[in-house]
Residue frames as qw, qx, qy, qz and C-alpha x, y, z in Angstrom:
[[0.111, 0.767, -0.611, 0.159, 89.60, 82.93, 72.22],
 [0.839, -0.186, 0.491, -0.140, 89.08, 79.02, 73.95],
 [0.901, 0.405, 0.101, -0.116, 88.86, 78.03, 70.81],
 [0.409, 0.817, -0.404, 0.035, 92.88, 79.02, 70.12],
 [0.383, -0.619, 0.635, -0.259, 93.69, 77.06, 72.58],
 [0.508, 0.378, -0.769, -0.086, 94.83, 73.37, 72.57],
 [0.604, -0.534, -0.577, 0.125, 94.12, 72.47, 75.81],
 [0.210, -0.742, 0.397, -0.498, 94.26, 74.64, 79.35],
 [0.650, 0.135, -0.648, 0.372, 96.97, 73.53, 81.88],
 [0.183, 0.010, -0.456, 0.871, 96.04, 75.91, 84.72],
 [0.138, -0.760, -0.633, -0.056, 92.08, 76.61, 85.78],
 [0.199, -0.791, 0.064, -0.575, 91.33, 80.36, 87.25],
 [0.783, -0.582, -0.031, -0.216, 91.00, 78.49, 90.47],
 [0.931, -0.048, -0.095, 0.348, 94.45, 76.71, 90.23],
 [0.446, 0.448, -0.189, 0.751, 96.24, 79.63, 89.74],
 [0.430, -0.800, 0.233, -0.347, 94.40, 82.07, 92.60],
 [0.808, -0.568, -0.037, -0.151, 95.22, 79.29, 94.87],
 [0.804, 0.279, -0.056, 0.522, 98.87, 79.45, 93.89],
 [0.193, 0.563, -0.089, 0.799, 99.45, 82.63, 93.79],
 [0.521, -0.743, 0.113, -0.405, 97.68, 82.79, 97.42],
 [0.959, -0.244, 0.101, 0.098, 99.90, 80.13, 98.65],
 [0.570, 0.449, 0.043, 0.686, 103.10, 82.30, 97.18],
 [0.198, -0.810, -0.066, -0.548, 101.98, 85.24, 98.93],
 [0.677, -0.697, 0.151, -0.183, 102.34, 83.32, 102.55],
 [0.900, -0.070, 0.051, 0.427, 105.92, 82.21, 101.26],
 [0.512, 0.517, 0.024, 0.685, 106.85, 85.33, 100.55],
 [0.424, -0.773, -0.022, -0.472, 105.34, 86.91, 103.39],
 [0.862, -0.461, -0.003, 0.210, 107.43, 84.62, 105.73],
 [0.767, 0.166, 0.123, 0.607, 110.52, 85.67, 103.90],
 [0.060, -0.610, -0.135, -0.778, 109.69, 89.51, 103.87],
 [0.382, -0.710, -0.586, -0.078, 108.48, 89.66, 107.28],
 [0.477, -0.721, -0.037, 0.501, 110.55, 91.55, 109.73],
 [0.668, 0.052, 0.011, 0.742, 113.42, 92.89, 107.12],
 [0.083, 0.863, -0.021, -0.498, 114.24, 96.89, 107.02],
 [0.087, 0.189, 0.054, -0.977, 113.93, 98.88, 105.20],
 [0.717, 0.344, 0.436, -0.422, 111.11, 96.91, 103.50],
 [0.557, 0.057, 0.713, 0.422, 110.51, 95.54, 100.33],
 [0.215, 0.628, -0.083, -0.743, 110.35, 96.70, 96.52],
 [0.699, 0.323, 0.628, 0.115, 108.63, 94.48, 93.89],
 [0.046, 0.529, -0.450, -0.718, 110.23, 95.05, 90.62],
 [0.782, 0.424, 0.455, -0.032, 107.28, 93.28, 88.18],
 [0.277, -0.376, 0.593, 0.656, 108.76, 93.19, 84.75],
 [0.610, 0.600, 0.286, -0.432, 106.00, 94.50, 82.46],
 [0.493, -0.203, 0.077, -0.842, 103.86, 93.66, 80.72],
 [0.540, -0.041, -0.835, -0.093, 103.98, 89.81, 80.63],
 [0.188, -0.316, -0.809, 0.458, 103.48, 89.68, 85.18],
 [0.271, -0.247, 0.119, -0.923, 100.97, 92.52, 85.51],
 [0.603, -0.444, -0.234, -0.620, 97.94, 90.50, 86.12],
 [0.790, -0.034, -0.550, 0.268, 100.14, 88.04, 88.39],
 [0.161, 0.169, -0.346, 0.909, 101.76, 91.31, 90.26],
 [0.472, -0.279, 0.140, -0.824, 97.96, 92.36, 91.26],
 [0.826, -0.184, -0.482, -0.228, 96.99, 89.18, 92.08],
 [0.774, 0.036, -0.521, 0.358, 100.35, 88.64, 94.67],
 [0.229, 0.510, -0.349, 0.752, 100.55, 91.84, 95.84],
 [0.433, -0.462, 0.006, -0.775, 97.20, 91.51, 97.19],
 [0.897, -0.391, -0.197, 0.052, 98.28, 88.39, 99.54],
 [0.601, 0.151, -0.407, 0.672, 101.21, 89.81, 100.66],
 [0.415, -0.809, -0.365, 0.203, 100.48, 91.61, 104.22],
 [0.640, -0.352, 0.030, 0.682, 103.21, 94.33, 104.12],
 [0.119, -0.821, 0.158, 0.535, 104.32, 97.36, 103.54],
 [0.744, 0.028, 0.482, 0.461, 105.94, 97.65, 100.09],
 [0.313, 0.744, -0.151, -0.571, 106.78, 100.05, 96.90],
 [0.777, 0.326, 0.408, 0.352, 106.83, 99.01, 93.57],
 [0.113, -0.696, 0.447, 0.550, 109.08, 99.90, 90.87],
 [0.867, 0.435, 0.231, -0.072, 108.22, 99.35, 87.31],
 [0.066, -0.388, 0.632, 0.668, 110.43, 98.19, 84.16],
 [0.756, 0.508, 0.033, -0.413, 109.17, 97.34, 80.75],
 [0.106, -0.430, 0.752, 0.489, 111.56, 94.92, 78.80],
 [0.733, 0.334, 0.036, -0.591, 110.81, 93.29, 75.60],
 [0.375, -0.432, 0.802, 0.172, 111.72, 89.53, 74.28],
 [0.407, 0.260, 0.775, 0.408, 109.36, 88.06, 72.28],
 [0.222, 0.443, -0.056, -0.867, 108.73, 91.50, 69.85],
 [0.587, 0.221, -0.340, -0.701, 105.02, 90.89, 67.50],
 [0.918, 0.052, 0.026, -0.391, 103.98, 87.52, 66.27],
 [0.483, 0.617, -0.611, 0.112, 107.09, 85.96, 67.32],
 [0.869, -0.429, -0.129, -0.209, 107.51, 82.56, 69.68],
 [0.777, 0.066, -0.331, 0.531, 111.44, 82.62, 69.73],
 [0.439, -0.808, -0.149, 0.363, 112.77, 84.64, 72.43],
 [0.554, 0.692, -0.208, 0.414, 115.14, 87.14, 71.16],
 [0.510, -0.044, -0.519, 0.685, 117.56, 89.25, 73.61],
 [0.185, -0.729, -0.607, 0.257, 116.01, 91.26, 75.97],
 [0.363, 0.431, 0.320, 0.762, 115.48, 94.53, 75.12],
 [0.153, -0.411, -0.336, 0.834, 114.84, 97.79, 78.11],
 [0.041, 0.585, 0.326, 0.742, 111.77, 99.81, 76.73],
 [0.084, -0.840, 0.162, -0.511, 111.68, 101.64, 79.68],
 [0.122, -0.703, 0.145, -0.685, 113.31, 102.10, 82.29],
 [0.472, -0.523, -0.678, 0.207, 113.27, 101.10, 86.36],
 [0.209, -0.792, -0.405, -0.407, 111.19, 103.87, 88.08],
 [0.510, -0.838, 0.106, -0.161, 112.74, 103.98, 91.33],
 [0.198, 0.638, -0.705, 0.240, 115.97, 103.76, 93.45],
 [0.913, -0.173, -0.306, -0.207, 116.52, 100.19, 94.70],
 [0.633, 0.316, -0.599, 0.375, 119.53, 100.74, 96.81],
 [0.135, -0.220, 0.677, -0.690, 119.54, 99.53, 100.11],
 [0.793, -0.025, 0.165, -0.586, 115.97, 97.73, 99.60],
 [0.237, -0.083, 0.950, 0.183, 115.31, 94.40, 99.71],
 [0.476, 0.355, -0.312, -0.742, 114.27, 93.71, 96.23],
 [0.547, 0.196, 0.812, -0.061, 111.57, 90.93, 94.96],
 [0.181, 0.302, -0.611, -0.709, 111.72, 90.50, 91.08],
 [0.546, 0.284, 0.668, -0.418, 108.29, 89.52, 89.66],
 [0.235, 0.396, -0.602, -0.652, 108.00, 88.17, 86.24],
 [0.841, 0.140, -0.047, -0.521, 105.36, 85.64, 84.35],
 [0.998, 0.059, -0.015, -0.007, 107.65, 82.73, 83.31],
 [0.360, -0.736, 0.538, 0.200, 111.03, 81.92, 83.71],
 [0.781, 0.581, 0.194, -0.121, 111.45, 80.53, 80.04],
 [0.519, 0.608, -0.381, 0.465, 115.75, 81.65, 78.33],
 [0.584, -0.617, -0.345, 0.398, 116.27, 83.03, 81.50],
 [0.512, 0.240, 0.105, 0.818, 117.84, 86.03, 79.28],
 [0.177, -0.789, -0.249, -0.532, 115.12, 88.11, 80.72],
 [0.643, -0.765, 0.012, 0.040, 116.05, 87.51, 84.71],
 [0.699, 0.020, -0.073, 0.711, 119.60, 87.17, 84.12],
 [0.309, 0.555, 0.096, 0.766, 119.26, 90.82, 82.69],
 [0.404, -0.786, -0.129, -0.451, 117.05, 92.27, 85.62],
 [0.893, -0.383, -0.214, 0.100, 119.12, 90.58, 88.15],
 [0.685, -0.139, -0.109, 0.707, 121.96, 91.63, 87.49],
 [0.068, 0.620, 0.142, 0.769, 120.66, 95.38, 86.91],
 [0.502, -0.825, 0.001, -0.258, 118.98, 95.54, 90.59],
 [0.787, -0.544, -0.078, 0.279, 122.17, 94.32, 92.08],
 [0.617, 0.207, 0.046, 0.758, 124.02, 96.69, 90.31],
 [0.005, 0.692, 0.057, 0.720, 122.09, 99.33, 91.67],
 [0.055, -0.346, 0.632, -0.692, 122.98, 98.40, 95.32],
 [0.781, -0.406, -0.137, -0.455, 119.52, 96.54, 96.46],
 [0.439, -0.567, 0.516, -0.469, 120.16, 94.78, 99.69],
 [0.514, 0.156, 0.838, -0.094, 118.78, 91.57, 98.57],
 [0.470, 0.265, -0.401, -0.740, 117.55, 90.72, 95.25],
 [0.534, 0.126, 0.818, -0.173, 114.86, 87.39, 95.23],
 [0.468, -0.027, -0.607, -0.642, 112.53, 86.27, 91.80],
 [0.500, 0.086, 0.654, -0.562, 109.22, 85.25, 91.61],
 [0.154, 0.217, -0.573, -0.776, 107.59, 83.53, 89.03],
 [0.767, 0.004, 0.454, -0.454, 104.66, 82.15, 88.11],
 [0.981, 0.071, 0.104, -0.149, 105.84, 79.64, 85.84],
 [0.096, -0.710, 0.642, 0.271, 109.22, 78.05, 85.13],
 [0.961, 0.262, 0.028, -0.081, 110.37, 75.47, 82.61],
 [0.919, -0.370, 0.136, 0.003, 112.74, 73.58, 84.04],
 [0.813, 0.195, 0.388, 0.389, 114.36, 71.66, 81.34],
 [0.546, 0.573, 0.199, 0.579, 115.23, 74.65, 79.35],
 [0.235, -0.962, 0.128, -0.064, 116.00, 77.71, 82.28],
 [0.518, 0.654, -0.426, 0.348, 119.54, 78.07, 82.48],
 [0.719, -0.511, -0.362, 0.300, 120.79, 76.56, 86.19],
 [0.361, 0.007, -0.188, 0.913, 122.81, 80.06, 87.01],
 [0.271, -0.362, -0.151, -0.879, 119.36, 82.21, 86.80],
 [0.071, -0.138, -0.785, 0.599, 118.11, 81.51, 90.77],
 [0.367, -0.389, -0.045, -0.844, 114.72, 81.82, 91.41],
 [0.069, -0.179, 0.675, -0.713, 113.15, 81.84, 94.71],
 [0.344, 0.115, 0.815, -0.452, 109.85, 81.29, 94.36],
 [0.182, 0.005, -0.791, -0.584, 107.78, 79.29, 91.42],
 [0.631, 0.136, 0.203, -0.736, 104.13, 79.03, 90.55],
 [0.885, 0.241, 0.253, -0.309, 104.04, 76.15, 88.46],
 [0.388, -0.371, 0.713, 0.452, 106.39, 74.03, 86.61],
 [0.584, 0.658, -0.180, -0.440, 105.76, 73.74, 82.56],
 [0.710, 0.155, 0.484, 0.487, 107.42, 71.44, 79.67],
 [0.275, -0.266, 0.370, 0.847, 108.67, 73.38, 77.05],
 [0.212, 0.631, 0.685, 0.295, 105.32, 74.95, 75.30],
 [0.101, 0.172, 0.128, 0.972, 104.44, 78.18, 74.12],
 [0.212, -0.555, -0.796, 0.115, 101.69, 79.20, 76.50],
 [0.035, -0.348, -0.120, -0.929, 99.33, 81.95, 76.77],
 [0.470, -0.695, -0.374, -0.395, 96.80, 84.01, 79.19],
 [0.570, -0.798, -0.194, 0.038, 96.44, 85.49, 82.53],
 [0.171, -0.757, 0.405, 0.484, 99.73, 88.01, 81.33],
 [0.412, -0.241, 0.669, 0.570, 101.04, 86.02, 79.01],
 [0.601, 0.677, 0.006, -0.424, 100.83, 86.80, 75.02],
 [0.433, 0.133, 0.648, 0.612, 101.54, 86.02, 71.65],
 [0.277, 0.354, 0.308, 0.839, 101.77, 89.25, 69.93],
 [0.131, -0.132, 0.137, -0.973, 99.94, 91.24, 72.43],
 [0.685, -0.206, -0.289, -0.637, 96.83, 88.92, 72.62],
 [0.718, -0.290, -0.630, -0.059, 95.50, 86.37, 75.25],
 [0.108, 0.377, -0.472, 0.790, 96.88, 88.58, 78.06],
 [0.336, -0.140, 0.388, -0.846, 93.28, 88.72, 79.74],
 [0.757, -0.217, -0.549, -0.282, 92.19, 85.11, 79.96],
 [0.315, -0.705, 0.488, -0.408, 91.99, 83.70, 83.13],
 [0.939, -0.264, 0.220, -0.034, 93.11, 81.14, 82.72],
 [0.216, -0.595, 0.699, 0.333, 96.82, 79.52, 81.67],
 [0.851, 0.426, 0.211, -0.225, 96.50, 77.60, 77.91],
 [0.551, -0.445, 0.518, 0.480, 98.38, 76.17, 75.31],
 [0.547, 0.608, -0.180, -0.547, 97.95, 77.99, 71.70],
 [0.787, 0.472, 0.285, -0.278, 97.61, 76.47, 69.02],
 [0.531, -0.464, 0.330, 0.628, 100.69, 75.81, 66.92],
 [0.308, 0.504, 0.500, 0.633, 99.08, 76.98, 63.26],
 [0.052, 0.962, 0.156, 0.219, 98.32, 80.37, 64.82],
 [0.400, -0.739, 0.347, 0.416, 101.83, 81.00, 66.15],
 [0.662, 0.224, 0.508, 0.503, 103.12, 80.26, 61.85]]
């Protein structure tokens, strides 16, 4: 699977040390509030990020999964986001930390954002681990970034193209004849 790659932008090592260095910004921000906090990853793109962050964050917490879908099969344009399941739990009155791989249209966080604050959360924050800048929309807020990006279609460590490269560990940049 190296081989699909073009070049990696992100080592294993670069990213722990991110994501551990996220953890003790979020942990400052999270520290004292009540009722606690409720991490709403946005599967399946953050999962391996979400276990990575949770496990530097000192605290108390409950998660609450959704599932949405944006780029459906062997497809690099984003479409509109699309709810295949669900959020799991009740989020009103919590203060809520949205966890998602990249901040990329922004048509995914817009959507989640404005769902947890319609369901009463106390606070709603975003994490991400990667944003690209130049092309997020300046109304979709997030709080705390893993890595800025240029505009490339990047896989591993969550992220896919069509369901594959999810479980490198590292961050890469495919190939552009296998995304045709």
């Amino acid at each position: 699977m190296r081989s699909d790659l073009s070049k990696v932008l992100f080592t294993r090592e670069q990213i722990q040390q991110r994501v551990r260095e996220m953890g003790n910004e979020i942990a400052i921000v999270y520290a004292d509030l009540e009722p606690g906090l409720t991490i709403v990853p946005i599967l399946s793109g953050s999962i391996i990020f979400l276990a990575d962050l949770i496990r530097e964050l000192p605290m108390r917490m409950k998660i609450a999964l959704i599932q949405l879908s944006t780029y459906p099969g062997a497809t690099t344009t984003a479409q509109e986001p699309r709810v295949v399941t669900e959020l799991s739990a009740d989020v009103r009155g919590r203060h809520v930390l949205i966890v998602d791989d990249i901040l990329d249209t922004g048509r995914t966080l817009r959507s989640v954002q404005s769902m947890i604050r319609d369901r009463g959360a106390a606070t709603v924050r975003t994490a991400v681990l990667l944003s690209k800048p130049g092309k997020a929309p300046p109304e979709v807020t997030v709080d705390f970034v893993g890595f800025e990006i240029d505009d490339l279609f990047v896989v591993g460590y969550g992220l896919d193209f069509d369901d594959h490269y999810r479980n490198l560990p590292h961050i890469g940049v495919l190939r552009p004849e296998l995304t045709r």
